[in-house]
N, C-alpha and C positions, 0 to 999 in steps of 0.2 A: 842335570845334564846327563849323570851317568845313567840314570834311570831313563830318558829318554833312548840313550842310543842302545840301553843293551833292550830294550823294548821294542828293538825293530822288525822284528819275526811278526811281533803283536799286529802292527801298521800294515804290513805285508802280505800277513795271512790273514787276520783278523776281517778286517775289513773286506778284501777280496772273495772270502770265504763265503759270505752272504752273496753275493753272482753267479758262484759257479752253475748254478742252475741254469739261470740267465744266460750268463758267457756260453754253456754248452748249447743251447737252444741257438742264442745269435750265429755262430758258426755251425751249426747243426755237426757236431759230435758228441759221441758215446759220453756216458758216467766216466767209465776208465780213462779216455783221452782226455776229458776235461779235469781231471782231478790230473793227469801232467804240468800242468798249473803250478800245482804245489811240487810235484817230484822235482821237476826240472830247477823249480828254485834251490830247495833245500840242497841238492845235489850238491848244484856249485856254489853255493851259501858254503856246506862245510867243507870242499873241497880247496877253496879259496883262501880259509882260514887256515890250511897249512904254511901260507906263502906271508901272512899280514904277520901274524905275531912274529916272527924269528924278522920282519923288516922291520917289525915298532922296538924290537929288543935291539938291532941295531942305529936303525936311523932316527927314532925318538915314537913318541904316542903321537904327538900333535900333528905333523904331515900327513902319516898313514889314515888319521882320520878325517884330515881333511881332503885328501885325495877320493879315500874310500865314498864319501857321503856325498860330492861333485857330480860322481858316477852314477851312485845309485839317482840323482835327483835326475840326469841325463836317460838312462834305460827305464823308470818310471814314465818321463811322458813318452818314449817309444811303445810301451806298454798302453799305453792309453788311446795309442792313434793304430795300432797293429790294423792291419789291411785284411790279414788272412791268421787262423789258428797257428800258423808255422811262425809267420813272423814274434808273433805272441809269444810263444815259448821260447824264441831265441831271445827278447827281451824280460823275458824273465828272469832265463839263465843270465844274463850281463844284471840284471836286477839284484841277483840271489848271490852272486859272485862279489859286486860293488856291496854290497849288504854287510857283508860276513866280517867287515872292518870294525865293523861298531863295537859289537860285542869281544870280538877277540880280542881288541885295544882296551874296551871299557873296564874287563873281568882282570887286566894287567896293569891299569890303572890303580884300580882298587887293593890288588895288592903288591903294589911299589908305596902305595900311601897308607897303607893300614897294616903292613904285615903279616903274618900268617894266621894268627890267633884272632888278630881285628877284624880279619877278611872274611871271615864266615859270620860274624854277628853283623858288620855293614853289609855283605852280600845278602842277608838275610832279611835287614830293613829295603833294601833298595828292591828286592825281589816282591816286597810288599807291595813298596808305592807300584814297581810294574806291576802286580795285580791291579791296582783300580786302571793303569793303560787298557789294559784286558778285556777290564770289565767296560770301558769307553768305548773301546774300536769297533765289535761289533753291531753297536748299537747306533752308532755314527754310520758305519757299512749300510747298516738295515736300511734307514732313511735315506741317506746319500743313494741307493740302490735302488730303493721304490720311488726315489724323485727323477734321478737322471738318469739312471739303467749302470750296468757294471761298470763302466766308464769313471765314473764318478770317485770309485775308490783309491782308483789311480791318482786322478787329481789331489785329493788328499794325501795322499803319499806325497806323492812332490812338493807339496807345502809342508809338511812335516821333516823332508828333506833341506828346504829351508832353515827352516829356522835351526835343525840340529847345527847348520853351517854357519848361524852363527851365534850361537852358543860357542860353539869350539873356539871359534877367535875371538870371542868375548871374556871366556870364565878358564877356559884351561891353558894350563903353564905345563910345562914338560916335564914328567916327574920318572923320563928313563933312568934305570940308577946309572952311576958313574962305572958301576962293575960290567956293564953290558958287553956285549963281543962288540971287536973294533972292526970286524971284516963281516959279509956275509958271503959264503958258497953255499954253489946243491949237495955239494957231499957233508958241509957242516952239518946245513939242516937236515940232510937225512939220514946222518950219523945222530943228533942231537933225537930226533922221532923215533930212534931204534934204542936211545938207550931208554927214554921216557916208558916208552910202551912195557916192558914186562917187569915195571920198576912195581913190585907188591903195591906198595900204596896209591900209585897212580890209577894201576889196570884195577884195582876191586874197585874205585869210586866212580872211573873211567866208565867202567860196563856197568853197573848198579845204576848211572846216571843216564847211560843211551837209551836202556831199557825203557824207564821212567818217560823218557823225552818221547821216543818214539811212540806211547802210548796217548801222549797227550796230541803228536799229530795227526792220529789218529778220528781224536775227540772232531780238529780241527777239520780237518779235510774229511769226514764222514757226517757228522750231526748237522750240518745245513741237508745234504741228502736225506737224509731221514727226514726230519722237522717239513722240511719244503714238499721234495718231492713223493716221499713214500707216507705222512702226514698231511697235506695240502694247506701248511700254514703261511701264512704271507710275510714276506722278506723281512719288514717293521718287527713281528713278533715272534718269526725267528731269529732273530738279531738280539732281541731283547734275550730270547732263549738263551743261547747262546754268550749273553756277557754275564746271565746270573750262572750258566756250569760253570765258568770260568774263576767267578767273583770270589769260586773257594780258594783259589791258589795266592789269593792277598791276602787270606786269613792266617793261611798255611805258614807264608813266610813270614808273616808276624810274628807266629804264635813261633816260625823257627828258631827267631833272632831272637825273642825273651827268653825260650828254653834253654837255648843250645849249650849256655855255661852250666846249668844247674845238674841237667839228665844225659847233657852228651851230644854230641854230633850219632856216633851209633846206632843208639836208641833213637832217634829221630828217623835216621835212613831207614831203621826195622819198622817203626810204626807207621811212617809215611808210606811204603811198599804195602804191608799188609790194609790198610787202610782203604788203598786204590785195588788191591783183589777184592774185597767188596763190596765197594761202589762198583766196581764194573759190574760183578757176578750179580747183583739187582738190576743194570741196564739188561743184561743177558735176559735172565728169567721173565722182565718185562716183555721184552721182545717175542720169546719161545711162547708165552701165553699173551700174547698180540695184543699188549694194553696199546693201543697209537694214540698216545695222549703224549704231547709235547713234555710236559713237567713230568714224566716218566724218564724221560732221557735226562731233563737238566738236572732233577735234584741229585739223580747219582750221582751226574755227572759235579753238579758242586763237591759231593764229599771226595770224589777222583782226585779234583783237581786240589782241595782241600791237602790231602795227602802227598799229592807231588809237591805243592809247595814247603810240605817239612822236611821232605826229601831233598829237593835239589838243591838249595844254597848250603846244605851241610856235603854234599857228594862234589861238588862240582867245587866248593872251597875245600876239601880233602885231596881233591886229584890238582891243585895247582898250589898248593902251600909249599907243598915240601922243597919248590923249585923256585926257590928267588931272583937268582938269577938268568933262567929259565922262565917266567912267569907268562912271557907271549906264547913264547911255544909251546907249551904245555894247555895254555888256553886255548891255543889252534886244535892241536891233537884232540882234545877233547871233545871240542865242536864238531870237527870233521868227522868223528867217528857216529857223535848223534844225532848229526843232520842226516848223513849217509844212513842209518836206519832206520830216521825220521821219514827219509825218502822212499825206503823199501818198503814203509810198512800204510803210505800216503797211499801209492799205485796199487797195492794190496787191496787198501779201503774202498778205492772205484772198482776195481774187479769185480770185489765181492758182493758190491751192493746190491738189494734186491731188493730196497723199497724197505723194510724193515730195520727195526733195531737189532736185529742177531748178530750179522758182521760185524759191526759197532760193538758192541759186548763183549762180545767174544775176542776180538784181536787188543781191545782194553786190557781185557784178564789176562791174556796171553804177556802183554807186554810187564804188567804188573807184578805178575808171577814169576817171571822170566828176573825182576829184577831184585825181588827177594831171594830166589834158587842162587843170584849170584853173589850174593852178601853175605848172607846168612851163615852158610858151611866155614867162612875164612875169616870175619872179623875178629874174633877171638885170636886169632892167631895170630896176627899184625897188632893186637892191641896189646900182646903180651910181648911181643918183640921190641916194640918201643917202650 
């Protein structure tokens, strides 16, 4: 169950990812406006998640997600009946908004029941099985796409919003702790966000991890353009494309949650970083010497995403351990801060495109790089502090 709802990005992006071609043709707009698609969600995806976790820290896990997931099931089929591109995007946004519940309850779940140490080796395993999600969605997109047209994805989201609804009153008991605040205010929570934010251990894992994140939206809202449009592959095998770049971030977080007692949470953030600066940098140089062969983009892209998965369950359970009592909110903060660069760097990706893998590469390394320069100079220094 936890693996399903923090997999909601997968469902959302995944699948819809393989249309955007489509979707932009059916409404006849640009590259850039159609990939608004993805900004407008992730937007209020992380925006949203300032507001869920400090209400699941006070009012329990179980409401908030079952509120959260009613909604999303609600703005999915508006998403699927959209009349015109504007309506779209406002159903999106209520999409990406209703969305942001899953995971920022799910990742406060896990660590109310596993505690701080548990929570990176479980977030590690769970981040696995969401790799085979990953590696499902798009491939289900591709067919669902070439059989009923973009639409279709939609549909599947809302049966996926299903069943998550009843999982939740099936299998989960409430496991807010008893220590949680008994009131909620706007100035709590935005007292509680200001001290979180420049707290060492939160902000190095905090920004190491947006980095990371935001590169792999990248992957996501860019390589159906490439693969489709600027390749001329068809929706089936780019889809398939598409769930084997992916299929590396199940290996990742496997390979996270065996290591991570042995060599470290650290050393995993370092290799997993350095790891995706060279899978990108071979998408790049692909690209600059115009290989337009599909398995050019995916297999780097495997090792990419290979790398973010050792990365992220150790950075993203590094930036909410140290806060127990805090555990929503800090998982809010987190998310908002990566969806929001998820979002800046999605718009970026249509901007840029031109048919080629270079944008794609290149905003990959950028993000890659970006999240090494932030780790790198200062772990040592918080490691000796504790």
């Amino acid at each position: 169950m936890l693996t399903l709802l923090l997999a909601i990005n997968s469902f959302s992006t995944d699948t819809v990812a393989v249309g955007i071609p489509q979707l932009r043709d059916f409404f006849g707009v640009n590259s850039s406006s159609a990939n608004l698609v993805f900004s407008v969600y992730v937007f209020a995806f992380g925006f949203m998640q300032l507001v869920y976790g400090p209400i699941s820290d006070r009012f329990g896990r179980r409401p908030v997600l079952v509120m959260g997931m009613v909604l999303y099931a609600f703005s999915t089929v508006l998403c699927a009946f959209a009349p015109t591109f504007e309506t779209l995007l406002v159903a999106r946004g209520l999409q990406g908004a209703s969305a942001s519940a899953a995971p920022a309850v799910a990742r406060a779940v896990i660590r109310d029941l596993y505690g701080p140490d548990g929570s990176r080796k479980v977030l590690g395993y769970i981040m696995s099985a969401f790799g085979l999600v990953a590696i499902t969605t798009p491939i289900i997109g591709g067919f669902l796409v070439a059989w009923q047209g973009w639409q279709a994805s939609f549909y599947f989201c809302g049966v996926y919003a299903l069943v998550c609804i009843c999982l939740i009153f099936g299998l989960l008991n409430e496991t807010r702790p008893d220590s949680g605040p008994s009131n909620l205010h706007l100035k709590n929570m935005l007292s509680t966000y200001l001290k979180l934010t420049p707290n060492p251990l939160f902000a190095l894992n905090c920004v190491t991890n947006l980095f990371m994140f935001a590169g792999m939206f990248v992957w996501l809202s860019g390589s159906m353009l490439v693969l489709i449009d600027g390749y001329w592959i068809n929706a089936k095998l780019a889809g398939l494309l598409l769930a084997f770049g992916s299929a590396g971030f199940m290996f990742g977080a496997w390979a996270s949650a065996r290591l991570g007692i042995w060599i470290g949470p650290e050393r995993l953030i370092l290799s997993g970083s350095i790891t995706a600066i060279f899978a990108a940098a071979a998408i790049l140089v692909f690209g600059l010497f115009k290989f337009q062969n599909g398995y050019a983009v995916a297999m780097p892209a495997f090792l990419w995403m290979f790398g973010h998965g050792l990365h992220y369950p150790q950075s993203m359970a590094g930036a909410i351990a140290p806060f127990p009592d805090k555990a929503g909110a800090a998982s809010s903060l987190i998310g908002f801060y990566q969806t929001t660069a998820a979002a800046i760097m999605a718009f970026t990706m249509g901007a840029l495109h031109d048919g080629s893998a270079v944008p794609l590469g290149f905003l990959m390394f950028i993000s890659s790089a970006a999240a090494f320069a932030a780790y790198f100079p200062f772990y040592r220094r918080l490691s000796l502090k504790k």
